[in-house]
C-alpha positions in Angstrom: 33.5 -28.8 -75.2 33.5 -25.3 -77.0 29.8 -24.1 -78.8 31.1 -22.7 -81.5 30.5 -19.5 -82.2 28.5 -18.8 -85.4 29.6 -18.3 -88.9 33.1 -20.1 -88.0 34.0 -23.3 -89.0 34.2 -25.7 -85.7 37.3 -27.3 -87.2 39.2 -24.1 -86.7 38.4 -23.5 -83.1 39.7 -25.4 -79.8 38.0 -28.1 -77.8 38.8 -27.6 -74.3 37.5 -28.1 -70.9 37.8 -25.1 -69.4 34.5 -23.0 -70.2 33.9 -20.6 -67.9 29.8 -20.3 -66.8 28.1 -19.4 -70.4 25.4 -16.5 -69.2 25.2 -12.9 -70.4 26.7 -10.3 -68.2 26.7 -6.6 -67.4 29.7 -4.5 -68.7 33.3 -5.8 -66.9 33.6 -4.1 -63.6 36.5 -2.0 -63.6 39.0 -2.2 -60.5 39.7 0.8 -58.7 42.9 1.8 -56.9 42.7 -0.2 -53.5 41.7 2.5 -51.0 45.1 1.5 -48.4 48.0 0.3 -48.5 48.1 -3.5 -48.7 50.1 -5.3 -45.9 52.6 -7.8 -46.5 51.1 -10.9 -46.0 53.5 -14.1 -46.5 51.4 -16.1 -49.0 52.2 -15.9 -52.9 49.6 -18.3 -53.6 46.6 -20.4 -52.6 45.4 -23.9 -52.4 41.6 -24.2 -51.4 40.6 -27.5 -51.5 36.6 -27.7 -51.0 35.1 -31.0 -49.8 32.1 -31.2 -51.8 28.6 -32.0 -49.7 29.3 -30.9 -46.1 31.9 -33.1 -44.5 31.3 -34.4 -40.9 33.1 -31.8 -38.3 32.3 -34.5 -35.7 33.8 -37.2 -37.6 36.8 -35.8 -38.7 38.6 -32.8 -36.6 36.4 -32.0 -34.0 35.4 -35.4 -32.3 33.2 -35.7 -28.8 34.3 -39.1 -27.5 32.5 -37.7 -24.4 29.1 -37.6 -26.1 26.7 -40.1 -25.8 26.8 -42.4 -28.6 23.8 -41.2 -30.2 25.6 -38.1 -31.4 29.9 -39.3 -31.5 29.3 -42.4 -33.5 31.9 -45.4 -33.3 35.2 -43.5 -34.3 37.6 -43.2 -31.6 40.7 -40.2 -31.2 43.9 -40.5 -32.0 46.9 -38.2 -30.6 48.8 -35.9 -33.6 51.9 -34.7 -33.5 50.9 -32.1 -31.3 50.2 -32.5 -27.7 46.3 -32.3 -27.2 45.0 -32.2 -30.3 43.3 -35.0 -31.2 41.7 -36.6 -34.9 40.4 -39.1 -36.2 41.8 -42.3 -36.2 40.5 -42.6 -39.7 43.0 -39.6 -40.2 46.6 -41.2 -39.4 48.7 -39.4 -41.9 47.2 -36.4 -41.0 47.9 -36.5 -38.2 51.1 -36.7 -38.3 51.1 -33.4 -40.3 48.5 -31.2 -37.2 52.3 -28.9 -36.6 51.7 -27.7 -39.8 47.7 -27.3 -39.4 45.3 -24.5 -37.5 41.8 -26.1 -36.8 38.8 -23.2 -36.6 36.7 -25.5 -34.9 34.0 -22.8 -34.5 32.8 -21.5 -37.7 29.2 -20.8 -38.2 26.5 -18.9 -40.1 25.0 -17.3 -37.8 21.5 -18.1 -39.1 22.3 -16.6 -42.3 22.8 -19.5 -44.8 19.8 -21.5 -45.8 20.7 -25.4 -45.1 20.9 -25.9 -48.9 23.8 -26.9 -50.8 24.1 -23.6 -53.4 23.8 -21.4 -50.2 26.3 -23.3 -48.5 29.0 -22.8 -51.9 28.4 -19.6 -52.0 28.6 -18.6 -48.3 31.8 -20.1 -47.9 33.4 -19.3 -51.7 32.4 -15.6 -51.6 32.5 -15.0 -47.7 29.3 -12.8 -48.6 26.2 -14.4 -46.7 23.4 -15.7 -49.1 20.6 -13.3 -50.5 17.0 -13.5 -50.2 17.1 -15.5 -53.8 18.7 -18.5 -52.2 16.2 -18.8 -49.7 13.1 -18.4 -52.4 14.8 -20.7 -55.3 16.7 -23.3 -53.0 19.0 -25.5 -54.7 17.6 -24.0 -58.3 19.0 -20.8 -57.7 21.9 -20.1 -60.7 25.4 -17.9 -60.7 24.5 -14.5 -61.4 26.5 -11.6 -63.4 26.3 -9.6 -59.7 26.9 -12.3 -57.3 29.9 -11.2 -54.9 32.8 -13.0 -56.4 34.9 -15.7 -55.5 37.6 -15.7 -53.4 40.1 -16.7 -56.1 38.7 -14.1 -58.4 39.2 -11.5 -55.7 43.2 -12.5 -54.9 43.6 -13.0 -58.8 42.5 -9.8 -59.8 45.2 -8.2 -57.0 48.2 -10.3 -58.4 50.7 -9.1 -60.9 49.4 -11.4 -64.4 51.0 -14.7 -64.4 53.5 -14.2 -68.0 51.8 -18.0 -69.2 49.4 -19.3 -67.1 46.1 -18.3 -65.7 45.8 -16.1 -62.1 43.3 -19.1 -60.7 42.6 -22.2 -61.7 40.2 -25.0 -60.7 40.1 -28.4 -61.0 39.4 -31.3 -61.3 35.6 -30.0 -62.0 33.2 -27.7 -62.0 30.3 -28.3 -59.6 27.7 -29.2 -60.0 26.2 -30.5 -63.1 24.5 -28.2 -65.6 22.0 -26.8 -64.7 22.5 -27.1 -60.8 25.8 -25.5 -61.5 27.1 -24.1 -57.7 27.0 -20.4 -57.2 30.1 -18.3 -55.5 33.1 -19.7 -57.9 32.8 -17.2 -60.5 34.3 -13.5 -60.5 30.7 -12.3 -60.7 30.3 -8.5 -60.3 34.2 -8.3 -60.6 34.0 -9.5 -64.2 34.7 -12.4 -66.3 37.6 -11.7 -67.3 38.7 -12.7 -63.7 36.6 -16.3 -63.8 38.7 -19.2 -62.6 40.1 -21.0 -65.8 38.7 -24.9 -64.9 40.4 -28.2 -66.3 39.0 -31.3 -66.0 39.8 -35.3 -65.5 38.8 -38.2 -67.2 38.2 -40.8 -63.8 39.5 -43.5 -66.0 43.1 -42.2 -66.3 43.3 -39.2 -64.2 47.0 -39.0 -64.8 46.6 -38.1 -68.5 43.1 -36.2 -67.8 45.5 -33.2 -66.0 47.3 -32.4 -69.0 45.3 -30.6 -69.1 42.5 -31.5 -70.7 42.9 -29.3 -73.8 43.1 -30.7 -77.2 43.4 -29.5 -81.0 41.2 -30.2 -84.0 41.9 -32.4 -86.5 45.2 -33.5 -84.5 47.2 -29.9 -85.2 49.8 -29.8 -83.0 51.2 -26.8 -80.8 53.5 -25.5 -82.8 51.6 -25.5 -86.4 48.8 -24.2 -84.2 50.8 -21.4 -83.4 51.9 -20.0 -87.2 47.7 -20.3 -87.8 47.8 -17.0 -87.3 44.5 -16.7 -89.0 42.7 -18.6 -86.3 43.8 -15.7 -83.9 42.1 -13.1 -87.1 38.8 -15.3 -86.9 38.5 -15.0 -83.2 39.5 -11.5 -83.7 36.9 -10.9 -85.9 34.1 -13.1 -84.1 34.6 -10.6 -81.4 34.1 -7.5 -83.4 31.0 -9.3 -84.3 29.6 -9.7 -80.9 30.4 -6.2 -79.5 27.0 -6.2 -77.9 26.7 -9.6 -76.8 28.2 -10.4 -73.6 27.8 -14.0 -73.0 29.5 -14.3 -76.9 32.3 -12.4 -75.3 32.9 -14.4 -72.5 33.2 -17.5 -75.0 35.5 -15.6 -76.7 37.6 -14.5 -73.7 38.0 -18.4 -72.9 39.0 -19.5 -76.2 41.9 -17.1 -76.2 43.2 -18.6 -72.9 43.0 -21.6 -74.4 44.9 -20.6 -77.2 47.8 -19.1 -74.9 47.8 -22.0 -72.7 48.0 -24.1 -75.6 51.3 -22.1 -77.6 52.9 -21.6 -74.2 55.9 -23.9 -73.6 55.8 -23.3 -69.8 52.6 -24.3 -70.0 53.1 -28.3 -71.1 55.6 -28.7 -68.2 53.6 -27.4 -65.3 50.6 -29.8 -66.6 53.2 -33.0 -67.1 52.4 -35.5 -63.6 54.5 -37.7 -65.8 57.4 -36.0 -64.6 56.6 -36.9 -61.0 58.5 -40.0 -59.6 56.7 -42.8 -58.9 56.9 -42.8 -55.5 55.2 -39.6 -55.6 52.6 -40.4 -57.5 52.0 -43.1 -54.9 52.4 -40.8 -52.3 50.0 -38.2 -53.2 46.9 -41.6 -54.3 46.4 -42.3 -57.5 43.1 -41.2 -57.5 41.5 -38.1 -59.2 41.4 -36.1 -55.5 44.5 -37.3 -54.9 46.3 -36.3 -58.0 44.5 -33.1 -58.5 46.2 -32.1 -55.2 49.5 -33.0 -57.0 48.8 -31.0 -59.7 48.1 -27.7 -57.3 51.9 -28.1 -55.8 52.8 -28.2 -59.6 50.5 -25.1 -60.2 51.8 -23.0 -57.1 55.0 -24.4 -58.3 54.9 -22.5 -61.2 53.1 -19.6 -59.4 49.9 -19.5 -59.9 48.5 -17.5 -57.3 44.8 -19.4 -56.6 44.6 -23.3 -56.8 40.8 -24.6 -56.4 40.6 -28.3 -56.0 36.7 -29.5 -55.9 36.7 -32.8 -54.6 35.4 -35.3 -57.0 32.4 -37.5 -56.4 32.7 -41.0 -57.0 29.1 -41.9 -58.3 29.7 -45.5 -57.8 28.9 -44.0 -53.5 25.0 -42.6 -54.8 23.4 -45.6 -53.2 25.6 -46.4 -50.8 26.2 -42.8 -49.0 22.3 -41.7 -50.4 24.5 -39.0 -51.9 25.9 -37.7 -54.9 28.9 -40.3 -54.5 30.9 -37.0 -52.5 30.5 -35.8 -48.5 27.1 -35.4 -48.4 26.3 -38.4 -46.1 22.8 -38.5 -45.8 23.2 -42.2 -45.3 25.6 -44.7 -44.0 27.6 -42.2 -42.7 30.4 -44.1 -41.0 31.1 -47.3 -43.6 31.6 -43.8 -46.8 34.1 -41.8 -44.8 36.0 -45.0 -43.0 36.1 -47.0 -46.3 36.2 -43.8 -48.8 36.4 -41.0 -48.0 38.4 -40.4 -45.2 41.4 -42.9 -46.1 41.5 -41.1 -49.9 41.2 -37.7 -48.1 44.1 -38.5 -46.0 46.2 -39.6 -48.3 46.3 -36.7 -50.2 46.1 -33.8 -47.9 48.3 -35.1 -46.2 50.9 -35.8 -49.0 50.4 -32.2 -49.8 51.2 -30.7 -46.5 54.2 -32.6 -46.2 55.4 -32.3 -49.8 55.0 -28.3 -49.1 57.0 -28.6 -46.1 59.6 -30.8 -47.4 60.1 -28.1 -50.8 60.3 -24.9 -48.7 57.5 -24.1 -50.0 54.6 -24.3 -47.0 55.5 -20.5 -45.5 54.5 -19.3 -48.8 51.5 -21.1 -49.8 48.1 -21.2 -47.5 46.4 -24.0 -47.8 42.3 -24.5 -46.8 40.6 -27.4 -46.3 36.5 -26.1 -46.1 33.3 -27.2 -47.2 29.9 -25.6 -47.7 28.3 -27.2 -44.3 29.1 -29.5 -41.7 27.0 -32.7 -40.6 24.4 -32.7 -38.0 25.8 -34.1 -34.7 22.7 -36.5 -34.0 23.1 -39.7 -36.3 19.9 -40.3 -37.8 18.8 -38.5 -41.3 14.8 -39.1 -41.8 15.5 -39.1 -45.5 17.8 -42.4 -45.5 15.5 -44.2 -42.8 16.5 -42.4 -39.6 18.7 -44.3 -37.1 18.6 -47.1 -38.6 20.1 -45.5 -41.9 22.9 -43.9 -39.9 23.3 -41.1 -41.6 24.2 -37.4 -40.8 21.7 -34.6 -42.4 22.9 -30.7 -42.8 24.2 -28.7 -40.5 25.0 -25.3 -40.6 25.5 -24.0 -37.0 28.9 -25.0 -36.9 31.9 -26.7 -39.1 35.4 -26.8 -39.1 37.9 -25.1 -41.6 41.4 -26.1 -41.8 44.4 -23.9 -42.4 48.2 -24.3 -42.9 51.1 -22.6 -43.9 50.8 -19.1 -45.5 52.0 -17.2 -42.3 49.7 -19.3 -40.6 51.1 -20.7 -37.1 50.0 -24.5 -37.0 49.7 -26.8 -34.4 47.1 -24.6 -32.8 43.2 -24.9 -32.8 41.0 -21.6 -32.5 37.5 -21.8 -30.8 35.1 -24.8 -29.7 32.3 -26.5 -29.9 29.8 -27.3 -27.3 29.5 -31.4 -25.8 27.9 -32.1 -28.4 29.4 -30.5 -31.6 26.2 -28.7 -32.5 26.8 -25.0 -31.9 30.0 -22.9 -30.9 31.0 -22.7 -27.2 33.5 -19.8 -28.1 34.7 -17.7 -30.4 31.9 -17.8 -33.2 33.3 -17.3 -36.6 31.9 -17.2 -39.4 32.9 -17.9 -43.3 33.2 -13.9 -43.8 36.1 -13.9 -41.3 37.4 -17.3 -42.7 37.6 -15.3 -46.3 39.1 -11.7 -44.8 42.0 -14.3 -42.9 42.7 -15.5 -46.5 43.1 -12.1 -47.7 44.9 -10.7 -44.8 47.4 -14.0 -45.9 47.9 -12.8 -49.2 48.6 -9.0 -47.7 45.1 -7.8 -49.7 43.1 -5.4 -47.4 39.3 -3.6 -48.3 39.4 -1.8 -51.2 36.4 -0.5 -53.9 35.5 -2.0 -57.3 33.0 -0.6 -59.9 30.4 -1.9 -60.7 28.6 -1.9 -64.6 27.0 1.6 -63.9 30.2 2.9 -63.2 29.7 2.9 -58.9 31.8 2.4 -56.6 31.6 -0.4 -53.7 33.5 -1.7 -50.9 34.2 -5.4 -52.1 35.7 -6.4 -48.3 33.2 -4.8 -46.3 32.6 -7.7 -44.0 34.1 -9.9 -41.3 37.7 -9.2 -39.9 40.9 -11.3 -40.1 41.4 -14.3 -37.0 44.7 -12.2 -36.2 45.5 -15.0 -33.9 46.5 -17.7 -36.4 49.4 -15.7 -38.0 52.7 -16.8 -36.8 
């Protein structure tokens, strides 16, 4: 819901969704001319799709079935469609799909993230390691105006403005809930202006939730909304009125996306699943994850450049999983992914690759599967009742990241873990380089911003692309 601003009447404003993080700022940060050339990289648009909690590497995409069982757990590998790389066999659709996918088995923080999950988020959003502040506050630690910004921000701000629709988007939430709200997916230092624009599902009908979830007061439609020309004078004036108060004018900036997405005809079409076949539908799940996947092919579609899907917790899994309902299996770690997670995940990822493929549309949009930490390879959390819980705690030494299309050459997997899937045997990577491979895929190279004071600073000045995936 909008706070509405003061001295305006709340029945001439929008409700909507799709407030961007309500804190005062410094003054926008200005982009300067990129310092090179930018290369040509094959991507037109992005779809990160973030696994909220830390899923299981060792689960998943990089299975031991020669470790003892103390650390590989009962899931066996299956063969994919490419010879020698095995999954899950919790992941049979996926498998099917492993051409099309590059698996960094070896990405790590090199001791620089803190185990927690905010760290985690911002590590891997930002591809900028965590400060000293997310050591000292943990978990409390909030989005600030000068964090470095997310990567969506970053491509966003490089991209020729979309003529109706916003440069990123993310759905089908915001995580996590106020006031643990996760650092690194905001434009921070590169200014609101470039925050992702976030709509939002209703669990119960998640097909009507994504349409979006904007609505008008008092049951104005569109069109009348549009000749209400004086709404467009009040906000006009509200702003005049807050020339010296940032967080008011980052309100302000929202409301008028709302307000264009809401009089734009192209708009209503890219947000109607209706117009999806069945089959699908059906295809795709569904389900909120599953959907929301839909809806970033129908975003990328209509070319928007940065797609952020946050998986969606199912809160019914608290007790169950000793989580928040999402990939943070603290407990019961094998009956959450084989009964939910891993059969919805696979569904829809897999449903998105191939509906990518099928459109002609996989060369030009890279898709990433990540998450902000991987599971430790010993079973046995002391939180959830060690062993005998069967649970996987944190683990930051090493993950997996996923990668298709986008220039990216699939069917391959880069670097390894040791026996045991606790620590890279080759080729460490870490999120930095993960982030500078996404931005070598979209052709953007280093280049300087300003900050509030006016300074300049290198925005890329860390980790280098894994020139090896690229076709």
């Amino acid at each position: 819901m909008f706070v509405t601003p003061p001295r305006l009447h709340r029945r001439d404003f929008l409700t909507a969704s799709t407030m961007g993080l309500l804190t005062a700022s410094g003054s926008v940060a200005s982009l300067a001319a990129p310092n090179e050339p930018q290369s040509k990289g094959q991507a037109k648009s992005t779809i990160l799709f973030f696994l909220c909690g830390g899923a299981s590497h060792i689960d998943t995409w990089d299975m031991k079935p020669d470790a003892p069982l103390a650390y590989r757990g009962p899931f066996q590998p299956i063969a994919t469609s490419v010879s020698g790389i095995q999954l899950c066999e919790h992941l049979p659709m996926t498998a099917k799909q492993v051409e099309h996918i590059a698996i960094v088995r070896s990405v790590t923080d090199f001791g620089r993230a803190t185990g927690d999950h905010h760290a985690g988020y911002y590590y891997h959003l930002t591809g900028r390691a965590p400060d000293i502040t997310f050591r000292t506050q943990g978990n409390d630690r909030r989005p600030q105006p000068d964090d470095w910004p997310f990567l969506g921000s970053v491509i966003g701000s490089q991209q020729p403005p979309h003529p109706s629709l916003p440069q990123i988007i993310s759905l089908p939430h915001m995580p996590s809930k106020a006031p643990y709200t996760r650092p690194g997916q905001f434009a921070g230092r590169l200014g609101f202006q470039h925050d992702p624009f976030y709509l939002r599902n209703d669990p119960d009908d998640p097909l009507r939730f994504l349409a979006p979830s904007l609505s008008i007061a008092d049951g104005m439609t569109a069109s009348r909304l549009k000749e209400r020309q004086s709404l467009l004078s009040q906000l006009e004036s509200a702003m005049h009125r807050a020339d010296n108060d940032p967080g008011y004018l980052r309100l302000d900036y929202q409301q008028r996306k709302a307000f264009e997405l809401l009089t734009a005809g192209t708009t209503a079409r890219a947000f109607r699943l209706e117009d999806e076949s069945d089959k699908t539908r059906e295809r795709y799940g569904e389900t909120i994850n599953g959907l929301s996947l839909l809806m970033a092919r129908r975003l990328v579609e209509a070319g928007v450049p940065f797609v952020t899907v946050f998986w969606k917790e199912d809160e019914s899994l608290k007790a169950k999983c000793k989580s928040a309902g999402g990939w943070d299996t603290h407990g019961n770690n094998f009956n959450c992914l084989q009964h939910n997670l891993l059969p919805e995940f696979d569904r829809a990822y897999s449903a998105l690759i191939e509906d990518l493929s099928d459109r002609g549309m996989l060369d030009e949009t890279l898709v990433m599967v990540t998450s902000e930490m991987g599971r430790r390879p010993k079973i046995g959390d002391p939180r959830s009742g060690g062993i005998a819980g069967a649970g996987r705690d944190h683990w930051t030494k090493s993950m997996s990241v996923l990668l298709a299309g986008g220039g990216i050459r699939g069917g391959q997997v880069y670097g390894s873990t040791d026996k045991f899937g606790e620590e890279p045997k080759d080729k460490p990577v870490g999120p930095e380089d993960i982030a500078q491979t996404v931005y070598a895929a979209r052709g953007i190279k280093p280049f300087q911003i300003r900050d509030s004071q006016g300074r300049p600073f290198d925005l890329l000045d860390e980790g280098h692309p894994l020139d090896q995936l690229f076709s």
